[in-house]
N, C-alpha and C positions, 0 to 999 in steps of 0.2 A: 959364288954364283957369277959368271959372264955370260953376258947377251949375244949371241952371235947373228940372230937375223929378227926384226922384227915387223910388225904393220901396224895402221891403226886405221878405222874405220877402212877397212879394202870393200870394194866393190864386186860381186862374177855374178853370171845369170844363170836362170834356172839350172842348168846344166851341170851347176860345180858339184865336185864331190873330190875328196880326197881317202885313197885306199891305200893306205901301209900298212901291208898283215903282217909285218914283222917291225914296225914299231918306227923310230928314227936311232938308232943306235943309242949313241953316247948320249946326245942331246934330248931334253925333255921338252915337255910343249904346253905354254900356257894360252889357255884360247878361252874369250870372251865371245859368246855368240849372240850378236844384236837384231837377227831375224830367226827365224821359227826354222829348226834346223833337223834333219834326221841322224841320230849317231846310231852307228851299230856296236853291239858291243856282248860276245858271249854266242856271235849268232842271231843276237833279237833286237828290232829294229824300234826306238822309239823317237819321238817326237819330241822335239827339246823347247822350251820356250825362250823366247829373245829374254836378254838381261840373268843369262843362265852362265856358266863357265865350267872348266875342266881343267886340270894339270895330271898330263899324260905323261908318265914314267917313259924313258928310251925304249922300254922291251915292252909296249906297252902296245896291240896291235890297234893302227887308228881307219876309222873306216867312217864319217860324216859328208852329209850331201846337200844340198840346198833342199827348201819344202815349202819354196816359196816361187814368185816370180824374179825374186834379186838375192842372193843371200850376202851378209854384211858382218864381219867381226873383226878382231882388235884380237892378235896375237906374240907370241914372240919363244924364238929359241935360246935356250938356256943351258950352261953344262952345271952339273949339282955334284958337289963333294959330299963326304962323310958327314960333315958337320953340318951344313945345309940341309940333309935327309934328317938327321936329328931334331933342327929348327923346325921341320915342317909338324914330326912328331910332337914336339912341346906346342905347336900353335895349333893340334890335334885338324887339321888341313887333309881332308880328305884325298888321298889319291888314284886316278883313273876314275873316277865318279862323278857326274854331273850335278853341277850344284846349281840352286834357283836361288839367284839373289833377291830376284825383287826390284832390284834399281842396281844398277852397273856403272851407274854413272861415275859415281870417285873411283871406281877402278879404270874403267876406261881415260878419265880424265889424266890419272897417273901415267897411261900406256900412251897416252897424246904425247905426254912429256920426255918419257923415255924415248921415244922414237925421233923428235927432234934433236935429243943430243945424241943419239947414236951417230945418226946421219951427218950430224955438224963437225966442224971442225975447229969446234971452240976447246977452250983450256981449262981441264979437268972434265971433260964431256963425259966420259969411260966410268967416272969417280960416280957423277951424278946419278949414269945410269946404274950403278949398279947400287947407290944408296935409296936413291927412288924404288927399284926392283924389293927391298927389303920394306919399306916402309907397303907398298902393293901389301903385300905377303902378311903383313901385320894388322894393314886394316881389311885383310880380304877374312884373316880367323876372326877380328872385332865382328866384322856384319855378319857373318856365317853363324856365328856364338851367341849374336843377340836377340834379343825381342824384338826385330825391325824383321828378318827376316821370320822369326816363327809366325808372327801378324801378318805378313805377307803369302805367308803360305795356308796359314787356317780360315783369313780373311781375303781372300785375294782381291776380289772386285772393291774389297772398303779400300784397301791398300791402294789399289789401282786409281781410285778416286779422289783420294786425299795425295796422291802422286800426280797427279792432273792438275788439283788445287796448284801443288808445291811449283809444278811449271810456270801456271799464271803467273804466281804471287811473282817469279823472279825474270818470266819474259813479257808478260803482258800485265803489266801493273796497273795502269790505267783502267783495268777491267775486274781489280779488287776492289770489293765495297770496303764493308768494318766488317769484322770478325761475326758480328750478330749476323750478315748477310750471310756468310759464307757457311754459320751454323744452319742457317734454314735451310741450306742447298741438301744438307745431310738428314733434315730433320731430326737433328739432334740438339740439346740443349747447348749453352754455348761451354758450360765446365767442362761437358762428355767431349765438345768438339776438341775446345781446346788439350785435353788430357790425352786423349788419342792422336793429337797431332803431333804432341809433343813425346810420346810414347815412340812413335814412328821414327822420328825424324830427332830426336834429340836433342831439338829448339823448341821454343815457341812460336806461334802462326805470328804475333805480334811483329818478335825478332825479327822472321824473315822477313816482314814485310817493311820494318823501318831499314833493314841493310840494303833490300830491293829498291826503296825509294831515294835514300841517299844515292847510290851505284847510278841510279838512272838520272837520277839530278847532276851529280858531278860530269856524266858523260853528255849531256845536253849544256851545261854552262861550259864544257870546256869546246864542245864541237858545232855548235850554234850561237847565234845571235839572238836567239827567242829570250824574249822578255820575262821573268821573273815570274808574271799571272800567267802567264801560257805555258809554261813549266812547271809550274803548280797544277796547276789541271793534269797534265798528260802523266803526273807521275800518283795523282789521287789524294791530295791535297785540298781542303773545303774552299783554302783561297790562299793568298800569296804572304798572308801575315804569318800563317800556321807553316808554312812550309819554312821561312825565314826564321822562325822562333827555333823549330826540330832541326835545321841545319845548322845553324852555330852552335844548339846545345851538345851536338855529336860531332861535328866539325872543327869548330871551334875558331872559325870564323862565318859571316856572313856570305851569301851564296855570290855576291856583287865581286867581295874580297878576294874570295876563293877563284874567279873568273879571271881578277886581274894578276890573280900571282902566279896562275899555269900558263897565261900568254905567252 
């Protein structure tokens, strides 16, 4: 597989649509759709929802339109050998069909990265994209095959809200309680919360929220001067003992240490 043209998060207004009733030749087309999109396809027009995707075969007629006020996706051209069409087969990877992920985000994040080395003119750029392109591909049959999307699709609104959770937990930290909190928001027990969260997501609600807090603590002691207690707080810490205790036990030094050895 090589990458010929790619984007990530692009921007158009209401207006965009793209109509190729005869396909794009040689090259095939992988598209992530981040806002609520119309594909036509057979004739019949449907509604696609954000965090949805598609890989469009060359002969493969393309015809999607915005169905919003912005429409927003994470694309890229690709040419596919013999052997590639085979891989897509063994990773049983649906083709010309619209798939609902659920959460797009590791795909997207992969397509972030692809597209900066395409563009660069770093050494082995060509290498990366096209190993990255394969690892995509491999975790795109993992989520499509698992229980993360079948939950997403039978359960969509629970999905939707333990995806809500998952964003706090890892951008607004400060705004997670304990786990017992977060079970009442579902009114669910906390084993159900935790079991379904972990079902989802792969981890534990725990995990995420001790990686969240380190992450957010290392970026505050290495880009601030904020003192130790006032750091503890903002990342959800009871006080600044507790916070120093879980950061050398994972760190594996003191938050003080750690501040003076990135200077």
């Amino acid at each position: 597989m090589e990458i010929h043209s790619i984007g990530y998060h692009h921007y158009h207004d209401k207006d965009f649509v793209i109509d190729r009733p005869d396909g794009i030749g040689q090259s095939w087309l992988f598209l992530v759709f981040k806002t609520r999109t119309i594909v036509r396809q057979n004739g019949v027009d449907t509604v696609v929802l954000p965090d949805s995707c598609i890989i469009y075969s060359g002969d493969e007629p393309e015809y999607y339109k915005a169905d919003d006020e912005t429409y927003i996706d994470d694309w890229f051209h690709f040419t596919v050998e013999e052997l590639d069409i085979q891989l897509f087969r063994e990773l049983a990877l649906p083709i010309n069909k619209v798939i609902y992920l659920g959460d797009a985000y590791e795909i997207s994040s992969i397509i972030r990265t692809m597209t900066f080395e395409h563009y660069s003119s770093n050494i082995y750029s060509a290498d990366v994209v096209e190993l990255n392109m394969k690892i995509l591909f491999f975790r795109l049959a993992r989520l499509i095959h698992s229980d993360i999307r079948l939950l997403s699709e039978n359960s969509h609104s629970k999905y939707d809200l333990f995806l809500h959770i998952r964003n706090r937990i890892y951008n607004q930290i400060s705004s997670i309680g304990s786990v017992t909190d977060l079970a009442k928001q579902f009114s669910m027990s906390i084993s159900d919360f935790q079991h379904t969260y972990k079902k989802i997501f792969n981890t534990s609600v725990t995990e995420d929220i001790r990686i969240s807090r380190l992450t957010h603590a290392k970026n505050l002691l290495t880009t601030t001067n904020l003192p130790l207690k006032h750091i503890s707080q903002q990342i959800g810490y009871a006080n600044e003992y507790n916070f120093m205790r879980h950061f050398k036990k994972h760190i594996g030094m003191t938050p003080t240490e750690y501040r003076k050895k990135t200077l």
